[in-house]
Every structure is written in C-alpha cells, then in structure tokens.
N, C-alpha and C positions, 0 to 999 in steps of 0.2 A: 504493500500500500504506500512504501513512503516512496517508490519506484512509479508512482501516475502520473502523466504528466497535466492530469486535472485534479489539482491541488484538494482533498477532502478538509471539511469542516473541522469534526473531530472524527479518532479513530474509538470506538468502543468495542471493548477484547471480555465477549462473558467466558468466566472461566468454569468450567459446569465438572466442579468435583474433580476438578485433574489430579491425580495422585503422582505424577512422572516428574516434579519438579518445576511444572510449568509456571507456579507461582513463583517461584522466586525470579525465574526468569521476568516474568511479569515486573515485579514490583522494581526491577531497574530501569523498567522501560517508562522516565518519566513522560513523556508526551499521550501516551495513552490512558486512556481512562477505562479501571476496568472493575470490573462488577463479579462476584464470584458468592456460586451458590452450588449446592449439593447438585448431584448428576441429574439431572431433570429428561437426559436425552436431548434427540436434537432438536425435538420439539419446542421445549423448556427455555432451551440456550436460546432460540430464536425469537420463541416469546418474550423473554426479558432483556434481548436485546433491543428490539423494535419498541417494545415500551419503554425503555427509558430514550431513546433518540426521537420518538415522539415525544414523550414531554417535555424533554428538553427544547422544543420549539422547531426543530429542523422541516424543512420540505421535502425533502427526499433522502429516505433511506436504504444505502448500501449492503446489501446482505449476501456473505460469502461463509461456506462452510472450513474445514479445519483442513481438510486434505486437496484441495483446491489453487493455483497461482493466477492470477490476473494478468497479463500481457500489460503491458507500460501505459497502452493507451488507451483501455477496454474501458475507464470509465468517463474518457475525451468522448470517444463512439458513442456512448448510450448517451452523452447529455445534446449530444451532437445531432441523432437522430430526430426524424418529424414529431413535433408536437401534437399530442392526442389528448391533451388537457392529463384530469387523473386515470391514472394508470400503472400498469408495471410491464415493462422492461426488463429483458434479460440476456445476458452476454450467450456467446453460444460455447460449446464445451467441446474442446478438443481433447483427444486420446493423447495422453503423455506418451502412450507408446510408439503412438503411431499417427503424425500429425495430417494425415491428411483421411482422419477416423474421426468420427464422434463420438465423444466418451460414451454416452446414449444416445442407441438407436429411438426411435421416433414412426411409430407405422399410425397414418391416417388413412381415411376408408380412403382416397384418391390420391394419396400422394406417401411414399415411404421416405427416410429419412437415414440415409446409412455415412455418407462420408463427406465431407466437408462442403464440396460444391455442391450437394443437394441444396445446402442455406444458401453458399455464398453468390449463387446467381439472382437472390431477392434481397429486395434492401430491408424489408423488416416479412417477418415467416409468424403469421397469427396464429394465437389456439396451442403456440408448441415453447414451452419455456423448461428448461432445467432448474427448478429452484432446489435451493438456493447456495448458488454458485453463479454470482455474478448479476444477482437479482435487485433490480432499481424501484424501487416502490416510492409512491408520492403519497405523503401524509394523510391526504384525501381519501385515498381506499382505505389505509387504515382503522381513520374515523370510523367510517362506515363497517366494514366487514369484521373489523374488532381483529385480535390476536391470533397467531397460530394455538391453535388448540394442545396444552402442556397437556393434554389425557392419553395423546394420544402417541406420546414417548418416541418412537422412532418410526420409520418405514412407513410411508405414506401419510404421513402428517405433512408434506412439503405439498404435494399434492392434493390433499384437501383444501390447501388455503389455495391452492390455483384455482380451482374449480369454485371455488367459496366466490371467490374474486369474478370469473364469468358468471356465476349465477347471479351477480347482483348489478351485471352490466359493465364491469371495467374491462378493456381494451388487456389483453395478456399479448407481448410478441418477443418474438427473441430477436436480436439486432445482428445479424450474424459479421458484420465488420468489428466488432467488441467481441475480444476472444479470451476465453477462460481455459486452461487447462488442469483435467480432473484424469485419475484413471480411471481405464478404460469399466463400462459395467459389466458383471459378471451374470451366470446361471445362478439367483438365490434359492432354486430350490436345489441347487448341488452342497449349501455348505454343510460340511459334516459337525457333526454332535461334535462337544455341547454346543457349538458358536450357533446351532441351527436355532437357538432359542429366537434371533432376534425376528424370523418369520414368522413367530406369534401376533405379531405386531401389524405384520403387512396384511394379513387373513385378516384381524382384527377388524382393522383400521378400513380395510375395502366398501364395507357399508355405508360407511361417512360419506365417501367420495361416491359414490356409484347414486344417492341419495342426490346429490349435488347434482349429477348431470342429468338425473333422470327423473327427477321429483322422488317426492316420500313412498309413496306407496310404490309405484313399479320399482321404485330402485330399492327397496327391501324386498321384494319378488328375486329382482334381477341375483341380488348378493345370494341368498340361498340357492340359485341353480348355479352359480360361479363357484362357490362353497362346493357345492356338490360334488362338480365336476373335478373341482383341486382336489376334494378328500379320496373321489375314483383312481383318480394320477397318482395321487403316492401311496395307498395301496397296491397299485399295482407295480409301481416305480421297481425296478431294479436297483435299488439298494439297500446298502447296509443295514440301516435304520431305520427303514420304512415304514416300522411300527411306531415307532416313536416320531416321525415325522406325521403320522394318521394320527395318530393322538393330541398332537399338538394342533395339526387347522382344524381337527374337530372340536378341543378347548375353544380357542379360537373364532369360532365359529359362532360357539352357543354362547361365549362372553357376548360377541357383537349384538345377536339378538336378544339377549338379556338388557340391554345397554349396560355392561357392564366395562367400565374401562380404567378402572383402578388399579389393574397391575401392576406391579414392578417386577422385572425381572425374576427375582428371586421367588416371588409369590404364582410363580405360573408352574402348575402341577404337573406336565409332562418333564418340564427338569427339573422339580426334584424328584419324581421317580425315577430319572435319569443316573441324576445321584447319588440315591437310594442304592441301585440294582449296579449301579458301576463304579463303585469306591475303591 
C-alpha cells in the first residue's frame, strides 16, 4: 500500500487474533492504524474494518484481504475508472503463478471467465467482482446495505455482501486495468481432514447468498436441492474421508435451515468427532 501511486487517506490493519507475531510487527509500524480483536474470521476482520473507516468519515473504502498484492497502480485504475455514482469496484485478480491466469475462474450463463484477456478487452466487466481483494466500496452502499455479516465466519460471507449489494440496486464491476495478484483458487472440496473443517462454512453460508439472488422462498427451495446434490457428491466422492466430509455438508446443511449460525470452528460436530476417532 505504501507502493500506490494514489496516495490512501489512512491505512487501517485489523489484526483478527494473529498468534505469528504479527502484533509486534504491527505496533512498529507507526503510520498505521490498527485495530485488533479475537479471530472473528474473515468475515469479522472485514466487518470491523469497514466500520470503523466509515465512521471515521471516509468516502470510499479500500478493502484487501491478507494473502493478496496490489500492483502500484490498481488503486490510480479504480478511482480513474467511469463514475457510476455509489457503488463498488473491484481490481481484477491475477494468478501469482501464472500471470496471464485469473486467480478465479468466473462462468456466466453467456460468457466464461478463464484468463486475463477475457476482462482485459472491456473496460469495466459487471455482475463479476472478487471480493475482497482489491475491492473499492463508497460509503453510500454501506449506509444502506449495512456490514459484512461476522455470523457468517468465512467462505462465502464475501459473496453474500456482493449479492447483498445487487439486490439492493448498487452497480458491482470489476475494473480489469486495476490489477490484484492472489493465488491461484483451488478444488475446496479436495482439502483433506482436519483443514476440510472450513467447508462447513461455505455449505453453510450458500443459503444467504442463493436467498439474495433468488428471493426468500425459491432461494430456500433452490439451497436444499444444491444441499442435496453436494451431500450425493461426497458420498459418493472417491475419497479418503468421504464420510466425514457427508457428515459435515449434512451439519451444514441443517444449521442453514435451522438459521443457525453461531458456530465456531471448534463447536462444529463433524471435527470433533474427527478428533474424537483420530487422536
């Protein structure tokens, strides 16, 4: 950030329970200002960062996640780009591996999204944004659409506030001259036990979002035959853990339609029987 060559306001750094030392690191870096709270996830972090640089009075807030670099110019681009009144803007996200990749593929019913010149032949690409990596929000939706939702801990809580955001009329585009590099996204239904906890979250969390695009009632339809069809899949999945990945979107599952969304990691019942059975 201090590499832009569109000079930021201030820089605000939440520190969300770091245990690696990142605090000390922090507290020499006097130009920042930085805010630190127990692990909230990144939902959390992102909540209380957007609140407090809204109340602090700003018009537009910067929001970049941890694993993430911004290119020199990427936030010159976004303030550069046509004015659409309030809105959000988003840098576009190149593969560290492999730069002429996008970190995340992107499939619309007319148009797919694989490798860099798919964006870079339009000058702004609607409806498709990576949040939050490189993501320009204006005070204005804020107000209105209110915080990222801290319930909803990781994995598709980025995406709920996107969808949050078109359901209530604000303009979402990615700018694809403004470039962000992220690594590349992987297969999350490959990661192995225990890390596979944190797809509790995305099965979760899928109703929120499916709600958004589709209104209340079909899009709590829509989530249980999507539900369905994931718990068919890892059943039947060729792997290791199969069992324990069916136990988990099935939790998962019946949380969402419970409204129940108070987990924490540790309180989600497929790992600790995990635990339990594999000590």
């Amino acid at each position: 950030m201090r590499q832009q060559t569109c000079k930021l306001s201030e820089i605000v750094v939440v520190n969300n329970g770091s245990t690696d030392g990142t605090d000390n690191w922090l507290a020499e870096q006097s130009e920042l200002t930085v805010v630190t709270q127990a692990n909230l996830g990144g939902a959390g972090g992102f909540a209380t960062g957007i609140d407090t640089v809204h109340k602090a009075g700003f018009d537009w807030f910067w929001c970049m996640d941890d694993d993430c670099l911004a290119a020199p110019t990427a936030l010159a681009q976004l303030m550069a780009s046509p004015a659409m009144g309030p809105c959000i803007k988003n840098s576009v996200s190149v593969s560290t591996t492999d730069h002429s990749e996008l970190a995340f593929h992107v499939d619309r019913p007319n148009q797919s999204y694989r490798k860099v010149a798919d964006m870079t032949q339009f000058d702004l690409v609607y409806g498709v944004a990576s949040f939050f990596n490189g993501t320009l929000i204006n005070a204005k939706v804020v107000e209105k659409i209110g915080l990222p939702d801290r319930k909803l801990f990781i994995w598709g809580d980025e995406v709920e506030y996107m969808t949050r955001a078109e359901k209530m009329g604000f303009p979402v585009v990615t700018v694809p001259s403004s470039v962000f590099y992220h690594p590349p996204s992987f297969d999350r239904n490959g990661i192995p036990w225990p890390g596979a906890w944190k797809q509790y979250y995305a099965v979760r969390n899928q109703r929120r979002i499916l709600q958004n695009i589709h209104g209340g009632k079909f899009g709590w339809l829509l989530f249980i035959h999507w539900s369905l069809r994931a718990l068919t899949e890892q059943m039947i999945a060729k792997r290791k853990n199969r069992v324990y990945n069916f136990l988990l979107y099935g939790e998962a599952t019946i949380d969402s339609l419970f409204n129940y969304f108070g987990k924490k990691p540790n309180h989600i019942l497929t790992v600790r029987l995990y635990r339990l059975l594999n000590k």
